[in-house]
KOLPA-619473 format. One record per residue (C-alpha): z, x, y. Coordinates in Angstrom, 3 decimals, padded with zeros to 6 digits, always signed. Example, Ala and Ser with C-alpha at 12.3 -4.5 7.8 and 13.67 -1.06 7.14 Angstrom:
// KOLPA-619473
{zz:+007.800	xx:+012.300	yy:-004.500}
{zz:+007.140	xx:+013.670	yy:-001.060}
// end
This chain:
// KOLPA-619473
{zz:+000.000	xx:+000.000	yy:+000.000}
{zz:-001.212	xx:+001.510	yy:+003.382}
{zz:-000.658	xx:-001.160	yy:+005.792}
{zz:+002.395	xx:-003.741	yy:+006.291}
{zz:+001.885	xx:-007.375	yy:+004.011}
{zz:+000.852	xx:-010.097	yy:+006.027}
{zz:+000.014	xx:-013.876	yy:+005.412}
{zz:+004.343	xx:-013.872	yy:+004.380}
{zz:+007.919	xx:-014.662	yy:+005.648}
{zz:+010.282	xx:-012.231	yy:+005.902}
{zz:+013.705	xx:-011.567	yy:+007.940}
{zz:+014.405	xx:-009.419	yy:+010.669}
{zz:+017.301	xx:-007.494	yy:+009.268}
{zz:+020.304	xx:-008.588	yy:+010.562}
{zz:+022.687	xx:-011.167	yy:+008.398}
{zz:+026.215	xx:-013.050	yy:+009.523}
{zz:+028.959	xx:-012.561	yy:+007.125}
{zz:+030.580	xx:-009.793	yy:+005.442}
{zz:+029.302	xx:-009.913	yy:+001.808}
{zz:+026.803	xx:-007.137	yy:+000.292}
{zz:+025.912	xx:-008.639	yy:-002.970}
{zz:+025.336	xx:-012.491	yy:-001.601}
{zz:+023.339	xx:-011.491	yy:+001.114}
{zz:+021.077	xx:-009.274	yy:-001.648}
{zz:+020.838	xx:-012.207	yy:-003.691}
{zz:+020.044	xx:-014.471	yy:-000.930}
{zz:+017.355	xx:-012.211	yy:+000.758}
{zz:+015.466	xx:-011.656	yy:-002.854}
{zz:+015.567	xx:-015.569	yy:-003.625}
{zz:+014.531	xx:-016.899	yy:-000.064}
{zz:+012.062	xx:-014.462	yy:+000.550}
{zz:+010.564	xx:-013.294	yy:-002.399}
{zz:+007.737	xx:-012.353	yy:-001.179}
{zz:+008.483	xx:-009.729	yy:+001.408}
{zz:+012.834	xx:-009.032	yy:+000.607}
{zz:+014.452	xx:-006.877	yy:+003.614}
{zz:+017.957	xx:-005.039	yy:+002.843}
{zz:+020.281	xx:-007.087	yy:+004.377}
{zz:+022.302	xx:-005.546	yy:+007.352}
{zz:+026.021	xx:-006.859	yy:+008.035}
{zz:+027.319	xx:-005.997	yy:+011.094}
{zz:+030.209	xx:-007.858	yy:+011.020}
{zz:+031.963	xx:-005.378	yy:+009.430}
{zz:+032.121	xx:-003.626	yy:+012.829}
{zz:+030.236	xx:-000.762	yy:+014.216}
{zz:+029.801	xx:+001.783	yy:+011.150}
{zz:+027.742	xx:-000.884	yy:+010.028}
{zz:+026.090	xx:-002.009	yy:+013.180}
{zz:+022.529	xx:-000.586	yy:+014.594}
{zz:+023.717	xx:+002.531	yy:+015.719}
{zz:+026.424	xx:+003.468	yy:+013.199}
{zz:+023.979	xx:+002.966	yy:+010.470}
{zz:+021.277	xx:+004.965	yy:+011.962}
{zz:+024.536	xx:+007.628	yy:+011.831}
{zz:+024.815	xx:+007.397	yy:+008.526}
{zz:+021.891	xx:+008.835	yy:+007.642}
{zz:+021.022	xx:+011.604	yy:+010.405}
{zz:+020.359	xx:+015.181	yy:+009.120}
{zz:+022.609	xx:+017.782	yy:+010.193}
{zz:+023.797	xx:+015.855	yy:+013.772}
{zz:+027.369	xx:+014.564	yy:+013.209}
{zz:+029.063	xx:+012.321	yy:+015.299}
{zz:+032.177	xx:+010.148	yy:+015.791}
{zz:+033.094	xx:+006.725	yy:+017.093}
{zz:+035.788	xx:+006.526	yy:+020.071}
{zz:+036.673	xx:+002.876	yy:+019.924}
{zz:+033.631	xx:+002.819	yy:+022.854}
{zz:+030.670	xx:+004.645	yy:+021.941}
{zz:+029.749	xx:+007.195	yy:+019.421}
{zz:+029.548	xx:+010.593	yy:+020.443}
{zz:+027.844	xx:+013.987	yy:+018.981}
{zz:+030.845	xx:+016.001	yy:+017.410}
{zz:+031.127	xx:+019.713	yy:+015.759}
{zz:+031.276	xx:+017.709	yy:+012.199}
{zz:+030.943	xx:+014.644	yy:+010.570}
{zz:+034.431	xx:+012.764	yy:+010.580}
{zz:+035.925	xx:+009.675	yy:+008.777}
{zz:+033.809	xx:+007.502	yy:+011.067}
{zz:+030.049	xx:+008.799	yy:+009.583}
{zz:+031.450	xx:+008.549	yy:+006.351}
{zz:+032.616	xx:+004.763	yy:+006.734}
{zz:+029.242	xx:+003.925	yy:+007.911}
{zz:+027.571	xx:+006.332	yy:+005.033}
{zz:+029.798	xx:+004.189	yy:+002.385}
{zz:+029.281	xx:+000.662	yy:+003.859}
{zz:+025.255	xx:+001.555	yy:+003.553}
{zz:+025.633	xx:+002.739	yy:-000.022}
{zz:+027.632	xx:-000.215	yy:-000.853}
{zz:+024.460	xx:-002.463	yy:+000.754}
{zz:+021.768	xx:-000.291	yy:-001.360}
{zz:+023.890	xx:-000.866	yy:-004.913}
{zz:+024.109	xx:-004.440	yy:-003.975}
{zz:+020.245	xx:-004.615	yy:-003.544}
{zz:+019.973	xx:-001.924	yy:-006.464}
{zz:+021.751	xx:-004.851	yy:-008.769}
{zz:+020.500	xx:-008.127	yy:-007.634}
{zz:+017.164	xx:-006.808	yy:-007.634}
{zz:+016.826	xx:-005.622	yy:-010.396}
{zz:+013.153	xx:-006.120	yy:-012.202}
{zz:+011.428	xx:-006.570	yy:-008.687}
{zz:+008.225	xx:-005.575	yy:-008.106}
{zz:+006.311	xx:-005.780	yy:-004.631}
{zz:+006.569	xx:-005.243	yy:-001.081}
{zz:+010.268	xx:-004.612	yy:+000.511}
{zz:+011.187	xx:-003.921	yy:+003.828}
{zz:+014.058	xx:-001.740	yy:+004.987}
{zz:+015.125	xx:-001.783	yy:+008.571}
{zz:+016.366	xx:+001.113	yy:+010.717}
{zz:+017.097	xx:+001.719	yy:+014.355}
{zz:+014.775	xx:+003.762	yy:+016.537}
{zz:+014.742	xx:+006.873	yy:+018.148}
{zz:+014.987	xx:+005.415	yy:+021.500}
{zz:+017.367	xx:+003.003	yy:+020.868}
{zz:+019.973	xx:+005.573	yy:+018.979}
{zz:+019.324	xx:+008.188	yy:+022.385}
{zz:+020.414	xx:+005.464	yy:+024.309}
{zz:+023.291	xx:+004.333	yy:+022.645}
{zz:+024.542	xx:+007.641	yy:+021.694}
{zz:+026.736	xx:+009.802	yy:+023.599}
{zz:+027.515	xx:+013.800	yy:+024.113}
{zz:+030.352	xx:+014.854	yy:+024.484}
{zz:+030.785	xx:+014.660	yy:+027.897}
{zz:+030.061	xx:+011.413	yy:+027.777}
{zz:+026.680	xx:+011.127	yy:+028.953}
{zz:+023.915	xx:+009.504	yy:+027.306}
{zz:+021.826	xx:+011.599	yy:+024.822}
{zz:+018.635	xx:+009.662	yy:+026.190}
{zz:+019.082	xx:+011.547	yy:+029.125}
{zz:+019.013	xx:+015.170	yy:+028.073}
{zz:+015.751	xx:+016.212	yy:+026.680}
{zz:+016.832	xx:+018.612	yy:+023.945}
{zz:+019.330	xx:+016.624	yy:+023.111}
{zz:+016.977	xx:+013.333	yy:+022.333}
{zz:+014.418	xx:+015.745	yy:+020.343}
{zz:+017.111	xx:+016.701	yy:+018.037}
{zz:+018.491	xx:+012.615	yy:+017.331}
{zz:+014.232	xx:+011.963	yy:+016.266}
{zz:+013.841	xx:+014.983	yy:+014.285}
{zz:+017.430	xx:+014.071	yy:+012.860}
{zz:+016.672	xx:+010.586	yy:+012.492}
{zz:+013.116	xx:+010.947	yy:+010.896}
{zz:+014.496	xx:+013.819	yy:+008.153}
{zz:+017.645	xx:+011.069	yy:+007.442}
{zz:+014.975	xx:+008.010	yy:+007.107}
{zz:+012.661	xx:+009.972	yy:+005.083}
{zz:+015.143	xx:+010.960	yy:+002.594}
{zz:+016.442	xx:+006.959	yy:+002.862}
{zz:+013.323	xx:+005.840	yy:+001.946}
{zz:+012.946	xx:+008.159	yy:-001.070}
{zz:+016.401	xx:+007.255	yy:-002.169}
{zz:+015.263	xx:+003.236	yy:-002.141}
{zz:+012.635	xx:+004.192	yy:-004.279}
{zz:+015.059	xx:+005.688	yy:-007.073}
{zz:+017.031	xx:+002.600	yy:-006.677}
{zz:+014.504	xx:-000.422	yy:-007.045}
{zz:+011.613	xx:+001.779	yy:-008.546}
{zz:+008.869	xx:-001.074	yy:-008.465}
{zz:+009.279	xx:-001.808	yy:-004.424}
{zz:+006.528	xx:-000.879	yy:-002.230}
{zz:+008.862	xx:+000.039	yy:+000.454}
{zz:+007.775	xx:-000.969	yy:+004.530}
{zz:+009.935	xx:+000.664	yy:+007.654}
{zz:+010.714	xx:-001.669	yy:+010.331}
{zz:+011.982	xx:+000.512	yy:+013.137}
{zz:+014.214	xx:-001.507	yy:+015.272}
{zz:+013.939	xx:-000.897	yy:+019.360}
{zz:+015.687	xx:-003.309	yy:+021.263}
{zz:+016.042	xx:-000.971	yy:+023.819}
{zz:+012.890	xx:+000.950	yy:+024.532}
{zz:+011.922	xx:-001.391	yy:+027.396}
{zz:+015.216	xx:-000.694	yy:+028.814}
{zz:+014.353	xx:+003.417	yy:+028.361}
{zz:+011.291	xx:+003.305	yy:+029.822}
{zz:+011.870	xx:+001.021	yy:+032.819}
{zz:+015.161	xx:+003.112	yy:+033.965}
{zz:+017.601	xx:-000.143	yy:+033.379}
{zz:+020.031	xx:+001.858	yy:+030.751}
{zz:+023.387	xx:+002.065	yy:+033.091}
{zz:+025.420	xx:+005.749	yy:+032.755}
{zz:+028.854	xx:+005.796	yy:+031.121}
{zz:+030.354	xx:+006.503	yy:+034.812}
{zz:+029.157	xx:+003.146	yy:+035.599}
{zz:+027.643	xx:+004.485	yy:+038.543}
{zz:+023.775	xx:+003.834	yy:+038.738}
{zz:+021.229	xx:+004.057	yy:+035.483}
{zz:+020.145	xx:+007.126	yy:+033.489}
{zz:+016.555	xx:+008.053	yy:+035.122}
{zz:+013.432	xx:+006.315	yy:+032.977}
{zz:+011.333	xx:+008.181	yy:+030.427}
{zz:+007.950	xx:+008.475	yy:+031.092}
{zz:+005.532	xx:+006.794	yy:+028.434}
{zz:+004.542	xx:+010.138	yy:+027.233}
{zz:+008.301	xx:+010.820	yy:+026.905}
{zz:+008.988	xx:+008.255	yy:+024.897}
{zz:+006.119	xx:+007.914	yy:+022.599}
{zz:+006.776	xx:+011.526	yy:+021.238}
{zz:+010.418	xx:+010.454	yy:+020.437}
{zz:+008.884	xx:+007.274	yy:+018.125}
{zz:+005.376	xx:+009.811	yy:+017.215}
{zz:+007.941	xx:+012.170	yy:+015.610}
{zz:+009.334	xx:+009.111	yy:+013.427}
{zz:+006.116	xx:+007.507	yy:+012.639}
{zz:+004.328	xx:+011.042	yy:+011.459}
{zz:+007.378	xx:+011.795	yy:+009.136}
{zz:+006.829	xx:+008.496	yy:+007.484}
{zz:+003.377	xx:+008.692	yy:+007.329}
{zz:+003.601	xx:+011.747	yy:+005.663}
{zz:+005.069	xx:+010.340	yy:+002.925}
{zz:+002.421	xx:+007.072	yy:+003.068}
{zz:+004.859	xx:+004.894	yy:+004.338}
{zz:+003.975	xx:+001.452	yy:+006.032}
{zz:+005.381	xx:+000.773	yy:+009.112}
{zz:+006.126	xx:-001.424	yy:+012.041}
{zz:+008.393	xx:-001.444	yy:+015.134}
{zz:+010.589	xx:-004.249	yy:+016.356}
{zz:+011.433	xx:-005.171	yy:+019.899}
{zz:+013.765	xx:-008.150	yy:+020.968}
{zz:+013.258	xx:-007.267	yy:+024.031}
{zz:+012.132	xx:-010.247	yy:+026.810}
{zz:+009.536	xx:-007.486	yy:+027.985}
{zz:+008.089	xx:-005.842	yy:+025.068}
{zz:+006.724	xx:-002.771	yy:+026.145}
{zz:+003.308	xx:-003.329	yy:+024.333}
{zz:+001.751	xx:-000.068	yy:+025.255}
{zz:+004.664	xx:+001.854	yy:+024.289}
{zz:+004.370	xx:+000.080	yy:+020.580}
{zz:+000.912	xx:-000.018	yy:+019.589}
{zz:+000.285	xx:+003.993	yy:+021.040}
{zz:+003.058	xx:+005.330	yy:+018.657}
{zz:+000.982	xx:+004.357	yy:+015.737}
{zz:-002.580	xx:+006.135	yy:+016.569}
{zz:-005.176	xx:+004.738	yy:+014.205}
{zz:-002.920	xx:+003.976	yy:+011.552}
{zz:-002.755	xx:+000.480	yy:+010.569}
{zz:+000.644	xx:-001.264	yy:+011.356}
{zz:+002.355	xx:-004.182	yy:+012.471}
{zz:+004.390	xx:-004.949	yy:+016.080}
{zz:+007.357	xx:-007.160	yy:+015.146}
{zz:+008.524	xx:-009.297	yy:+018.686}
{zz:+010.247	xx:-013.120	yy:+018.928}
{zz:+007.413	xx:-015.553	yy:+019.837}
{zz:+009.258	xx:-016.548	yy:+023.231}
{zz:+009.302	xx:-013.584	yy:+024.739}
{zz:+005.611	xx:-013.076	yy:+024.563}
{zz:+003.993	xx:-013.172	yy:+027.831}
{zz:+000.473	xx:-014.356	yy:+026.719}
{zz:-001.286	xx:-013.482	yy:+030.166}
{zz:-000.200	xx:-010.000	yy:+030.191}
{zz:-000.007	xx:-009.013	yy:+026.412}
{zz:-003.350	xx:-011.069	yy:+025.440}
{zz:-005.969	xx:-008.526	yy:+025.716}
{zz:-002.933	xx:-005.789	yy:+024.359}
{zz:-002.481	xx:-008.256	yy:+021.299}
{zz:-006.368	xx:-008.330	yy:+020.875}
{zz:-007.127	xx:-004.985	yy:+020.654}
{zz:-004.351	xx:-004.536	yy:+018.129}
{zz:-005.606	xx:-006.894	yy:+015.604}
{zz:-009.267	xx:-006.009	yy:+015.991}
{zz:-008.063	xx:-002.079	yy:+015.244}
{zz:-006.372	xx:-003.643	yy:+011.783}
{zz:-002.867	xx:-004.097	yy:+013.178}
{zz:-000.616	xx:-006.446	yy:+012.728}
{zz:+001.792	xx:-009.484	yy:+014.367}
{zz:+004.986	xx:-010.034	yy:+012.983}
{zz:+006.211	xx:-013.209	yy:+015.340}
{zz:+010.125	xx:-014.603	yy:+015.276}
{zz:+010.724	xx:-017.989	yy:+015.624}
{zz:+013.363	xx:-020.462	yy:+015.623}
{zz:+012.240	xx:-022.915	yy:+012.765}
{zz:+015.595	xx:-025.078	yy:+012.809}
{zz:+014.701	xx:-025.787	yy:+016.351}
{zz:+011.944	xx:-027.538	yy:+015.401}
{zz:+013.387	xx:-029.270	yy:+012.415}
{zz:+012.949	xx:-033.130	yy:+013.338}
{zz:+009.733	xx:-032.585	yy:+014.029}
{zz:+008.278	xx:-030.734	yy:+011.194}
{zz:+007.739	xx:-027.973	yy:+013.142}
{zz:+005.483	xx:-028.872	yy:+014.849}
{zz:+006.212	xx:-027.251	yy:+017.855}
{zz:+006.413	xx:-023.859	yy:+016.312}
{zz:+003.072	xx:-024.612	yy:+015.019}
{zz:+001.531	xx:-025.712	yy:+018.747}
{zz:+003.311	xx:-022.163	yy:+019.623}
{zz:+001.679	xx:-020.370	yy:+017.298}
{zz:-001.792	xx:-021.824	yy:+017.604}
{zz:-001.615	xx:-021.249	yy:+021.309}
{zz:-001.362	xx:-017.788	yy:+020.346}
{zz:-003.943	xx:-017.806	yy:+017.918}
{zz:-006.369	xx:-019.808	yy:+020.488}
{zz:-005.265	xx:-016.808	yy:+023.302}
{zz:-006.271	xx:-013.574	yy:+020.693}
{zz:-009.483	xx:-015.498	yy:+019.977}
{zz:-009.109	xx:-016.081	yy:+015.748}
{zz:-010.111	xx:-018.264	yy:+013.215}
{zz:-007.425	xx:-020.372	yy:+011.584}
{zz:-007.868	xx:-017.907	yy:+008.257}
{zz:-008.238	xx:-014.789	yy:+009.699}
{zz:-004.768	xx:-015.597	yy:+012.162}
{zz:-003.034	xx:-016.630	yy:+009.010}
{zz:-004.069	xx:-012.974	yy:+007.531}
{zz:-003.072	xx:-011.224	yy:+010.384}
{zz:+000.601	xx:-012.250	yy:+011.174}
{zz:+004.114	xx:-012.676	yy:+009.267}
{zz:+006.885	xx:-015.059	yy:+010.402}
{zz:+009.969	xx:-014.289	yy:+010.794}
{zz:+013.525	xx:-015.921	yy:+012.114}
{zz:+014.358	xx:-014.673	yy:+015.570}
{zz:+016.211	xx:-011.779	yy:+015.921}
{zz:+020.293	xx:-012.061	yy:+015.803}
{zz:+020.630	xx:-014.735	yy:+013.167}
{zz:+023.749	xx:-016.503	yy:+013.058}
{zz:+025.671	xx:-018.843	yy:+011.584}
{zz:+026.662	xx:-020.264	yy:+008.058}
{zz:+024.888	xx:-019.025	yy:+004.630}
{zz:+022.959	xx:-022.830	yy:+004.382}
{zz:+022.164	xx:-021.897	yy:+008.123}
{zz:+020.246	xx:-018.556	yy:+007.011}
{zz:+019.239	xx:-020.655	yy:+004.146}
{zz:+017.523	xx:-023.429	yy:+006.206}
{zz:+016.234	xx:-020.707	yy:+008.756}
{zz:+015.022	xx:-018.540	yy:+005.540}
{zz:+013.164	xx:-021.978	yy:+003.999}
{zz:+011.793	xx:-022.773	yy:+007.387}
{zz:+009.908	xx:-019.339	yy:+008.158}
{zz:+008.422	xx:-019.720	yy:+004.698}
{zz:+007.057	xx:-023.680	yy:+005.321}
{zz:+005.680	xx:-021.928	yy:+008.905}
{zz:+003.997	xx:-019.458	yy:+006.726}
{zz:+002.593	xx:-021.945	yy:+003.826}
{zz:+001.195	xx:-024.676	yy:+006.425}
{zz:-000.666	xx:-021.642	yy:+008.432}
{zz:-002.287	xx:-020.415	yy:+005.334}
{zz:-003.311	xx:-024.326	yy:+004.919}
// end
């Protein structure tokens, strides 16, 4: 498999509760057809977006300070709480799904994102100091690399698919990510700036002929940003419906999909429950009306997913999991 699966549902990531072993057992039997590893941050920050990226960084320890985390000489009891809560989601997926063969989808957070949220030791953001955020993506791209190979052990007939979570590279690269002072914002990266930080992900995984694609819940996703890390490689851009801005990221969108990409689109389908969904399906066809496809060839090029953050009760996820799906099915007709 060289490019993300399309025409499916899948989930974003992120799951409420505390449970490692439901939440495997409810990702493979909702969404059989493209599972993610379920992430629980519930369980505080080890297992949260940043702390997990922690967990599997190459040779960059850090700590948490009951604020932030922050580079430190060595890896402390923090990293390895957030190293054990990840290996105690991978033998949850390793046992419920067991036998599975097909596309899977493991989630990790970006390069720009984990600059931004982690500190030095002075307490300034890493984003900001140029060494400094070189080392977190060479770190980070080592540390998913050997993640990746390690999922592969574990659930041998998974075609495994990064989604590399950025909820913040908008903020990076329009200068809105406030110091630790409080005092004004750390200075904006150029898009040359930023792009190497994701290029030096992306190139690691495509080394090893992973498929990829990169997820902003951002209101503003920064389209150009997204769709240069990837070069000519085929691969998908993973944003929530509502916060596309179809006059401005139409002829963006367009030229993605005619290059081979890809549209993974999150929407709210228990929103839309007493009507069918029939307004996420006027949604979506608006879109598919604005990039200029047939009904087929839209329904080839796009997964749905939930919107990001999903909360709630297990027969929430359940109905939200169910609904995605019934998107999917109607679209493929």
């Amino acid at each position: 498999m060289t490019h993300p699966p399309t025409g499916v549902a899948t989930g974003i990531g992120s799951l409420p509760g505390e449970d490692s072993r439901t939440a495997a057992a409810q990702v493979i039997d909702l969404l059989p057809e493209l599972p993610h590893i379920p992430e629980l941050p519930d369980r505080g920050p080890w297992a949260q977006m940043a702390g997990r990226a922690l967990g599997v960084l190459v040779d960059l320890p850090a700590e948490w300070d009951g604020r932030a985390w922050r580079t430190t000489s060595r890896d402390g009891r923090d990293v390895r709480r957030a190293r054990s809560l990840l290996a105690e989601d991978l033998d949850a997926v390793e046992d419920r799904w067991q036998g599975y063969i097909g596309p899977a989808k493991l989630q990790m957070c970006g390069p720009l994102t984990l600059a931004a949220q982690l500190e030095l030791r002075g307490g300034t953001a890493v984003v900001a100091d140029a060494s400094a955020r070189a080392d977190v993506a060479v770190s980070l791209a080592e540390g998913l690399a050997g993640h990746v190979r390690e999922l592969s052990q574990r659930v041998p007939g998974a075609e495994w698919v990064v989604q590399i979570d950025e909820p913040a590279a908008t903020a990076v690269t329009t200068g809105v990510i406030p110091r630790a002072s409080g005092w004004g914002t750390i200075s904006a990266l150029t898009q040359r700036e930023a792009g190497e930080l994701l290029t030096t992900v992306v190139d690691r995984l495509r080394s090893l002929g992973v498929p990829m694609s990169v997820h902003s819940c951002a209101n503003e996703p920064d389209w150009p940003l997204m769709t240069s890390c990837f070069g000519q490689t085929p691969a998908a851009i993973s944003v929530d419906l509502d916060a596309i801005d179809l006059e401005q990221a139409t002829p963006i969108m367009e030229a993605w999909l005619d290059e081979g990409g890809s549209l993974w689109l999150g929407i709210d389908p228990l929103a839309d429950a007493g009507t069918g969904h029939d307004l996420a399906i006027a949604r979506l066809e608006t879109l598919r009306s604005a990039v200029g496809l047939d009904a087929e060839r839209f329904a080839q090029a796009i997964v749905v997913t939930p919107r990001c953050g999903l909360t709630g009760a297990p027969d929430v996820v359940a109905a939200s999991y169910a609904g995605v799906r019934q998107l999917m099915r109607r679209l493929r007709g």
